[in-house]
BANU-706059 format. One record per atom (N, C-alpha, C, CB): z, x negated, y negated; residue in one letter. Coordinates in pm, whole numbers, padded with zeros to 5 digits, always signed. Each point is the difference from the previous one (the first is absolute). Glycine has a CB too. Layout:
ZXYa;...
// end
This chain:
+23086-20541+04536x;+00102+00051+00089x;+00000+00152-00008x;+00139-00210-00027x;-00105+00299+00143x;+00011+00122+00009x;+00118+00051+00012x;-00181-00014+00069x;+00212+00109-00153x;+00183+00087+00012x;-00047+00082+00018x;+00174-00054-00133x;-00038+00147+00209x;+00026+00124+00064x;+00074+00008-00151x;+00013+00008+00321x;-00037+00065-00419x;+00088+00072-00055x;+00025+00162-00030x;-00028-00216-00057x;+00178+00254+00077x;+00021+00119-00010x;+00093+00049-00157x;-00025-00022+00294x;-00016+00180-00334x;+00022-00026-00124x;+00036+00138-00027x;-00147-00204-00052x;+00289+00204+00041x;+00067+00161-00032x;+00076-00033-00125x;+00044+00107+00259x;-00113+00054-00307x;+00030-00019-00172x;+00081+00140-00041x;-00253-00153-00067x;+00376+00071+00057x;+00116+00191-00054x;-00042-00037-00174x;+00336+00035+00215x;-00382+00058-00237x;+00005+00037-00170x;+00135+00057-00060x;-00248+00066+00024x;+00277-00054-00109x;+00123+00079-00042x;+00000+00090+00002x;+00047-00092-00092x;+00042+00226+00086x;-00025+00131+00032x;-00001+00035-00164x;+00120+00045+00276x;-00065-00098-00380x;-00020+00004-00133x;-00117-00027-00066x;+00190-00038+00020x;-00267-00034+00045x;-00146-00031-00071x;-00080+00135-00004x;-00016-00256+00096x;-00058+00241-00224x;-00049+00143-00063x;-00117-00034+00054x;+00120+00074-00226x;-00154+00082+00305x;-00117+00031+00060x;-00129-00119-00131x;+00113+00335+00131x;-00160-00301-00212x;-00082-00116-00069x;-00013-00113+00001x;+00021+00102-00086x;+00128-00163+00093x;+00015-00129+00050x;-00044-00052+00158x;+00179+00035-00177x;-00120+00061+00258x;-00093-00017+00126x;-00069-00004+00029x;+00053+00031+00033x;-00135+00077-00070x;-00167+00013+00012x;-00063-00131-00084x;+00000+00295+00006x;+00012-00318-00094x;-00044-00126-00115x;+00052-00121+00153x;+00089+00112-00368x;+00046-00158+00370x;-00002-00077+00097x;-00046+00000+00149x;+00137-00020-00153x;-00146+00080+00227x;-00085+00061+00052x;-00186-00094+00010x;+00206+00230-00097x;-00263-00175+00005x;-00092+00013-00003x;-00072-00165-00059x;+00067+00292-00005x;+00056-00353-00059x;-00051-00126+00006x;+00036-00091+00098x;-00015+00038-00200x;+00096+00027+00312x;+00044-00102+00117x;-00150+00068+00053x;+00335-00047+00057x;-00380+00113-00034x;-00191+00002+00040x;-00079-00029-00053x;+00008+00123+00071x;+00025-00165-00183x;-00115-00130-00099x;+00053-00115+00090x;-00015+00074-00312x;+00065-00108+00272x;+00079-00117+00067x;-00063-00053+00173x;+00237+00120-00162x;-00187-00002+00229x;-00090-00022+00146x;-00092-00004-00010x;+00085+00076+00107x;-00132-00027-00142x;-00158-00019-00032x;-00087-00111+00000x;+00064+00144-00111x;+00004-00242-00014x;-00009-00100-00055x;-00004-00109+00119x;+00105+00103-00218x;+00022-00074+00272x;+00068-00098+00169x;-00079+00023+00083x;+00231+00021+00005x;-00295+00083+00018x;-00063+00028+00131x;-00178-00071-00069x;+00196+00286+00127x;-00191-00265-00238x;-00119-00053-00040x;-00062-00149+00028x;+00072+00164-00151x;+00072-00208+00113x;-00027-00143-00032x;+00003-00077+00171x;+00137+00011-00297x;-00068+00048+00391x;-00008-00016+00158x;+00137-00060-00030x;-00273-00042+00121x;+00412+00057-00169x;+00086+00003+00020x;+00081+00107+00111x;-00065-00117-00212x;+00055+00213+00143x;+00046+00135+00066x;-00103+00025+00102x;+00114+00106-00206x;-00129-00117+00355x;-00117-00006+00056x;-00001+00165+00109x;-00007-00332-00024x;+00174+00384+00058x;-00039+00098+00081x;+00178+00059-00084x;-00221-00099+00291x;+00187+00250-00284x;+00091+00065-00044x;+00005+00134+00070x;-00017-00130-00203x;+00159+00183+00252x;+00043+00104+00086x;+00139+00083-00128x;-00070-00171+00308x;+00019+00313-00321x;+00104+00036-00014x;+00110+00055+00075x;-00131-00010-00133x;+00300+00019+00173x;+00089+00026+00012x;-00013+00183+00006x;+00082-00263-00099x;-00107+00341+00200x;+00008+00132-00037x;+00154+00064-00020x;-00233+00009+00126x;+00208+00062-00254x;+00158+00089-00041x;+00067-00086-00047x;+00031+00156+00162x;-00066-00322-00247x;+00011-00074-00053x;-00051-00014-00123x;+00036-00044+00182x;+00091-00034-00298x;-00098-00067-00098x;-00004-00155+00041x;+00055+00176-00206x;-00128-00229+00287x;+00012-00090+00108x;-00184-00064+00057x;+00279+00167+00074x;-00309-00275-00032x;-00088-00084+00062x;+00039-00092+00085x;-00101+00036-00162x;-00013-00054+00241x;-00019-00141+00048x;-00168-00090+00023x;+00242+00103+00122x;-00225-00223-00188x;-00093-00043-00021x;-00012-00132+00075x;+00002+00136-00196x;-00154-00190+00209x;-00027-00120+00001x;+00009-00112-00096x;-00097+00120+00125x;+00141-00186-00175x;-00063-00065-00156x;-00019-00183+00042x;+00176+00213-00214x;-00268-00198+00123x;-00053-00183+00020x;+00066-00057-00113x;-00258+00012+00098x;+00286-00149-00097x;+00030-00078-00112x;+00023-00135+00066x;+00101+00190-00153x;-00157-00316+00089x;+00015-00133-00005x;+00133-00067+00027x;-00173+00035-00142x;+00253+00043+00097x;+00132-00058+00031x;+00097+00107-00005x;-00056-00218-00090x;+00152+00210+00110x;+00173+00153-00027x;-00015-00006-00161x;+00266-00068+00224x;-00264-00017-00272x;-00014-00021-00121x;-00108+00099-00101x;+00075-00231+00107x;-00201+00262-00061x;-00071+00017-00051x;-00014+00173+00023x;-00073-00271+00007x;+00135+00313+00147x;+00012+00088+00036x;+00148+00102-00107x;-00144-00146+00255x;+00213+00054-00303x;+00144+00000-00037x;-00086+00070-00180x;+00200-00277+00198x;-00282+00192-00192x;-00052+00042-00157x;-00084+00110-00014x;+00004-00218-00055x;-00076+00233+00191x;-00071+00150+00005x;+00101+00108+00009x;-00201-00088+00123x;+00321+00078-00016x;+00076+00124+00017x;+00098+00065-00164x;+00017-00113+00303x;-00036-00032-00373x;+00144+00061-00107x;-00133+00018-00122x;+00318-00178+00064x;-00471+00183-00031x;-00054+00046-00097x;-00025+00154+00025x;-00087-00233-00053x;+00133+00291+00146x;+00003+00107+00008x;+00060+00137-00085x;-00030-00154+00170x;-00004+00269-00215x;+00101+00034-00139x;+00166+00106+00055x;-00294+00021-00194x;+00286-00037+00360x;+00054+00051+00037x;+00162-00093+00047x;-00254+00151+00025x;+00194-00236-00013x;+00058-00158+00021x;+00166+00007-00022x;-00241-00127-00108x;+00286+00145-00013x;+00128+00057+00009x;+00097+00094+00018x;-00078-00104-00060x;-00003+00213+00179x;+00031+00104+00042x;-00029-00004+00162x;-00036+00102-00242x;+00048-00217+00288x;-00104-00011+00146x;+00060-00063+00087x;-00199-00012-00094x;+00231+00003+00180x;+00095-00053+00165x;-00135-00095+00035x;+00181+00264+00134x;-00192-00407-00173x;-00133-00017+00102x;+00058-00097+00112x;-00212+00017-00194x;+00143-00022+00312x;+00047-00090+00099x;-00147-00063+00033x;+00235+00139+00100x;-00172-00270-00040x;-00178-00070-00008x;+00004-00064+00154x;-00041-00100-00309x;-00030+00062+00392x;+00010-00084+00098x;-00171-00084+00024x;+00233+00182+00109x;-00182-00313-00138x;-00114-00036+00023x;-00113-00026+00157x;+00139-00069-00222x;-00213+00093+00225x;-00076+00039+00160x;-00108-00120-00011x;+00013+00313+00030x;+00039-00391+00100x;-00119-00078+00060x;-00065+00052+00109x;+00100-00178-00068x;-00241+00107+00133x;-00081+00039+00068x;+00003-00016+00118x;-00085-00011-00151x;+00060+00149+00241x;+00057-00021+00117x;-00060-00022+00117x;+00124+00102-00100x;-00124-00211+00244x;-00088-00031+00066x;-00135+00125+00047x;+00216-00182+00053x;-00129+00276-00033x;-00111+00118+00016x;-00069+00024-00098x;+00114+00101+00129x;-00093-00122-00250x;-00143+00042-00123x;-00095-00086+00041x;+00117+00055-00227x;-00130-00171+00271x;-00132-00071+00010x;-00039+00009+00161x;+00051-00176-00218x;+00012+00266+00319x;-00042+00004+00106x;-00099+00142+00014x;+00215-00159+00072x;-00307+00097-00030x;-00139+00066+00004x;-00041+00048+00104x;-00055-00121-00134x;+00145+00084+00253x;-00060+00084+00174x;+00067+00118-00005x;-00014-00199+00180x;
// end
C-alpha cells in the first residue's frame, strides 16, 4: 500500500544546539535506511520549514505505523497519513 504522508517536526526551543544536531542527524540515518529499504520511496521538503512530504510504502497501516514511530524525531512530529489508491488515469495509456 502507498501513503501520502506529511511530517512537521517543532523541536523545543530549549533543546541544546548538540542535542539537535546529534538528533538531527540520526533522523538522516534513519531516512536513509527507509528510503533504502523501498519503504520511504519519494520525499519533498516543506520550504522555510522543519517539515516534509513523502510517499511511503508499507504492507499494512500497521507496518507503516512501525516505520513512522521508528523515526528519532517521532516524538516531536505532527504526522498526518492518508492512504492513496490507484487511479483510473494511472493505467490509461492514450
Amino acid at each position: 500500500m502507498d501513503f501520502l504522508v506529511r511530517i512537521e517536526v517543532s523541536l523545543p526551543p530549549e533543546l541544546a544546539e548538540a542535542e539537535r544536531a546529534t538528533l538531527l542527524r540520526r533522523e538522516a540515518e534513519r531516512g536513509r535506511v527507509l528510503r533504502d529499504s523501498g519503504t520511504l520511496r519519494q520525499i519533498w521538503r516543506i520550504p522555510g520549514r522543519l517539515a516534509n512530504v513523502g510517499i511511503w510504502s508499507a504492507s499494512t497501516p500497521d507496518e507503516l505505523h512501525d516505520a513512522l514511530t521508528s523515526l528519532p524525531v517521532w516524538s516531536y512530529a505532527d504526522i498526518s497519513v492518508t492512504a492513496l489508491a490507484t487511479h483510473p488515469l494511472a493505467a490509461d495509456t492514450t
